[in-house]
N, C-alpha and C positions, 0 to 999 in steps of 0.2 A: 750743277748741284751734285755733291756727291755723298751716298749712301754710306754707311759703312754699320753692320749689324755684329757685334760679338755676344758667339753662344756662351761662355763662362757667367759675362754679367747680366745676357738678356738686355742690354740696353742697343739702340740704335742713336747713331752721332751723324749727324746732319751736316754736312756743312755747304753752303751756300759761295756763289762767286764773289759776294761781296766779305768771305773771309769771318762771316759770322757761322758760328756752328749752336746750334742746338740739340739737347738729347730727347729722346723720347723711347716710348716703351714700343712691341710691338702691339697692334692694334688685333690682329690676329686671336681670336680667342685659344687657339691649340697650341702658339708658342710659350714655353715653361717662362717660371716666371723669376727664376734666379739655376743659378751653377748646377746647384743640387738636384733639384726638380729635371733639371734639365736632362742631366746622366742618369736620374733613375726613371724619368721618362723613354732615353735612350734604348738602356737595357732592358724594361718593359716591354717594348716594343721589337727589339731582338729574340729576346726569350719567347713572345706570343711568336713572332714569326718562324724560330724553331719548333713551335712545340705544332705550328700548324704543316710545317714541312715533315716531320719526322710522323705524322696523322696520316695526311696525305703519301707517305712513300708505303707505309702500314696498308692502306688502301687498297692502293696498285697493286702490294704484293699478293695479300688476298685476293682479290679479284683477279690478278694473274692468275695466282692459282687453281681457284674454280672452274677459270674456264682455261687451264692447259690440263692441269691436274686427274681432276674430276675426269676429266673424259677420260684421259688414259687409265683411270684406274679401274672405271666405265667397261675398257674392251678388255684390258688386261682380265680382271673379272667371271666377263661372259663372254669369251675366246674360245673355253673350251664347250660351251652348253650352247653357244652359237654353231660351234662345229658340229656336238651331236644332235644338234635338232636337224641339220644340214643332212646327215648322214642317217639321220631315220626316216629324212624322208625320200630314201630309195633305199629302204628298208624290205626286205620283198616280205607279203603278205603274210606267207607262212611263219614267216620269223616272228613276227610279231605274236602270233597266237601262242608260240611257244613261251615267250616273253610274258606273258599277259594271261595263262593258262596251265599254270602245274599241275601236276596230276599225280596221283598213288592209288594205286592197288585197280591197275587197269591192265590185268592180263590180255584180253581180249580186243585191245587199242582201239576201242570204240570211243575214246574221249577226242576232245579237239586238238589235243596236244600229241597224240600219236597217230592223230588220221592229219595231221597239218606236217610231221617229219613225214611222212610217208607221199608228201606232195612234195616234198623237199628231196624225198632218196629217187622220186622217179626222173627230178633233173639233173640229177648224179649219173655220171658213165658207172660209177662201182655202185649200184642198187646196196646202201647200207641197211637196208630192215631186212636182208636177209638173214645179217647177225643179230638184230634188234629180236626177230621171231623166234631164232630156234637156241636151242639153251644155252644161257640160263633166259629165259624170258624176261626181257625188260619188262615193268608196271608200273616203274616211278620215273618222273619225269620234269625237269624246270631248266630253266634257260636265264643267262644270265648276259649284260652287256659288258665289256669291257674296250680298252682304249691302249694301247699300248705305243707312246708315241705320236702319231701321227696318223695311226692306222687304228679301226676300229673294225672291230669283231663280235660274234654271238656266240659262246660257248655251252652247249647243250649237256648237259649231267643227267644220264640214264643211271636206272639203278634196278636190277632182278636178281632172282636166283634160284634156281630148280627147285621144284614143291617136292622132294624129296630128301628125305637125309641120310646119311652124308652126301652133300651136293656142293654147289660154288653160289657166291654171292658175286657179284659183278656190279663196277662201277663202270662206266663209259662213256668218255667224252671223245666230244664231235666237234669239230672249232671250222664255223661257214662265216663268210663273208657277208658285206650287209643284201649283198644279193643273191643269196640262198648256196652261193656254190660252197661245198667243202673243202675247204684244206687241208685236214688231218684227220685222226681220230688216233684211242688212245683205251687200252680196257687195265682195270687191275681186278686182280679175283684173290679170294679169301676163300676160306672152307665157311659153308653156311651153319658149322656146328658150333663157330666164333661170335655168331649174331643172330643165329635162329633155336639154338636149342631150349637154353633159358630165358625165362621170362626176363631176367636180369641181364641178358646179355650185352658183351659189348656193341659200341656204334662205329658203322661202318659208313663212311662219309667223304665226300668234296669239300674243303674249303678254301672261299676265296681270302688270298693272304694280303695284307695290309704293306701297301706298296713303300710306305716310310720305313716299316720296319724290313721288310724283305727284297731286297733289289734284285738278287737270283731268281725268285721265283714268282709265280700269279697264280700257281693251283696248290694245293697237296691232299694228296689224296689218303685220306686217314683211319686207323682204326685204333679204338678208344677203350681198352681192356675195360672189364668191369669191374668196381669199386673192388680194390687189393690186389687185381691182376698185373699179368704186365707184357709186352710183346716178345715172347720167349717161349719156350717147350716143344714138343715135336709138332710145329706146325711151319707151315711155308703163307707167301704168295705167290703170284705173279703179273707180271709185265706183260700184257698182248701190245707191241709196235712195232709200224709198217711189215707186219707180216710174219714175225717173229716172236717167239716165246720166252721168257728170258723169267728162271726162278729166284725164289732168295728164301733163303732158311734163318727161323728164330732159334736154332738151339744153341744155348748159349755154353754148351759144354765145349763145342768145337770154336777156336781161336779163329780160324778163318770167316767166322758170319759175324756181320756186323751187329753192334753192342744194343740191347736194350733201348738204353735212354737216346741216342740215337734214331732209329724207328720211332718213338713216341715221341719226339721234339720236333723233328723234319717230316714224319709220314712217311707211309708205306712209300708212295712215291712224289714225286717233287718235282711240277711243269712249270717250264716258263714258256712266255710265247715269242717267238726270236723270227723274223722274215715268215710270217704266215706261216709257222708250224709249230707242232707241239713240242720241245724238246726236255726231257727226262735228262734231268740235271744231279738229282737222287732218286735211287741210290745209281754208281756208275752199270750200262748195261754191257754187258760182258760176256762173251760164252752163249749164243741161246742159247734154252736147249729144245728148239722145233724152230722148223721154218712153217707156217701154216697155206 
């Protein structure tokens, strides 16, 4: 007997050894029932199976990605607060209080923050609270963390200035490692009749600069005339680094001292932090004039 089924008419032709054939339908409920039916059952069934394939590959890709993705975005993320969590915790003690403890108008460093540097300066070979003590006397005091690369450091901002006038204001930064040792330091000074005389006076300040906008620098150390002034007249500052005295004049009669707006846009002076030191990037230091 032989079989013979075509899909255009759905019909099946029988034919028998004795040369008789007969037609018949398929018996099958799922086989179409003419040409038509047939190809749009076809493509029916193409089309569901694309649209289950292209579901399915949608799937995978998602799910790939949550679990490749997601996690790398995961570390990428907290890479760097995984490292300073890492890094604070051999943080030495005293750092911490300085971090956790500012302090102002503590002449007499009875607060935690000046009796915690002072456990800091006795593991110092250069005992630094000898300059912190005697004039101008530090009283203000706060500490900050920064990250520069790969390396993390506590950058301490001292701030005093002789209870007399005319006297100096003093800014003074201290730049330790997470384990209390010192690596640098760094003073600038102003006349105290530019920030103490009037009640209006101008501000005399550290700030930390905004590392997108500033790639030279991480400090500047600033003074902020008072409302109409500007950094200029017969007044100076100075640089105290590693051991040297280094001036700069605002008069802006003489061509050789650097301009106004200058000073007020970069700051008196302008650190970055480069291999564990502080380096004084503005203004250039030139000429001291004292070695101390």
């Amino acid at each position: 007997m032989i079989c013979d089924w075509n899909i255009e008419t759905g019909v099946a032709r029988i034919q028998d050894r004795g040369s008789r054939t007969r037609r018949c339908r398929p018996v099958r409920g799922d086989k179409p029932q003419n040409a038509e039916e047939s190809n749009q059952a076809v493509r029916s069934k193409l089309l569901l199976a694309g649209s289950l394939l292209v579901l399915a590959t949608t799937i995978g890709i998602v799910v790939r990605s949550s679990l490749v993705k997601k996690p790398l975005e995961s570390i990428v993320g907290n890479l760097q607060s995984i490292e300073d969590e890492q890094a604070e915790t051999f943080l030495d003690p005293s750092l911490k209080v300085l971090l956790e403890a500012p302090v102002a108008d503590d002449p007499e460093h009875k607060s935690r923050f000046f009796t915690s540097l002072a456990t800091l300066a006795g593991k110092n070979p250069n005992n630094f609270m000898y300059e912190t003590n005697h004039w101008p006397i530090m009283d203000e005091g706060y500490a900050f963390k920064i990250r520069i690369a790969d390396n993390f450091y506590v950058v301490a901002v001292l701030r005093g200035d002789t209870n007399f006038i005319p006297g100096i204001d003093a800014q003074r930064l201290i730049l330790f490692e997470p384990n209390g040792h010192v690596l640098d330091k760094l003073s600038c000074e102003i006349s105290n009749r530019l920030t103490r005389w009037y009640a209006d006076s101008g501000q005399f300040r550290t700030d930390v600069l905004d590392g997108a906008k500033n790639s030279d620098a991480q400090l500047a150390i600033r003074y902020i005339p008072e409302k109409g002034g500007s950094v200029s007249g017969n007044w100076s500052h100075k640089i105290i680094y590693q051991g040297k005295t280094y001036s700069f004049y605002w008069d802006q009669g003489d061509p050789n001292n650097i301009r106004s707006p200058e000073w007020e846009s970069k700051g008196l002076c302008r650190v970055a932090i480069r291999a564990g030191k502080l380096l004084v990037v503005f203004p250039e230091l030139t000429k001291p004039l004292s070695n101390d």
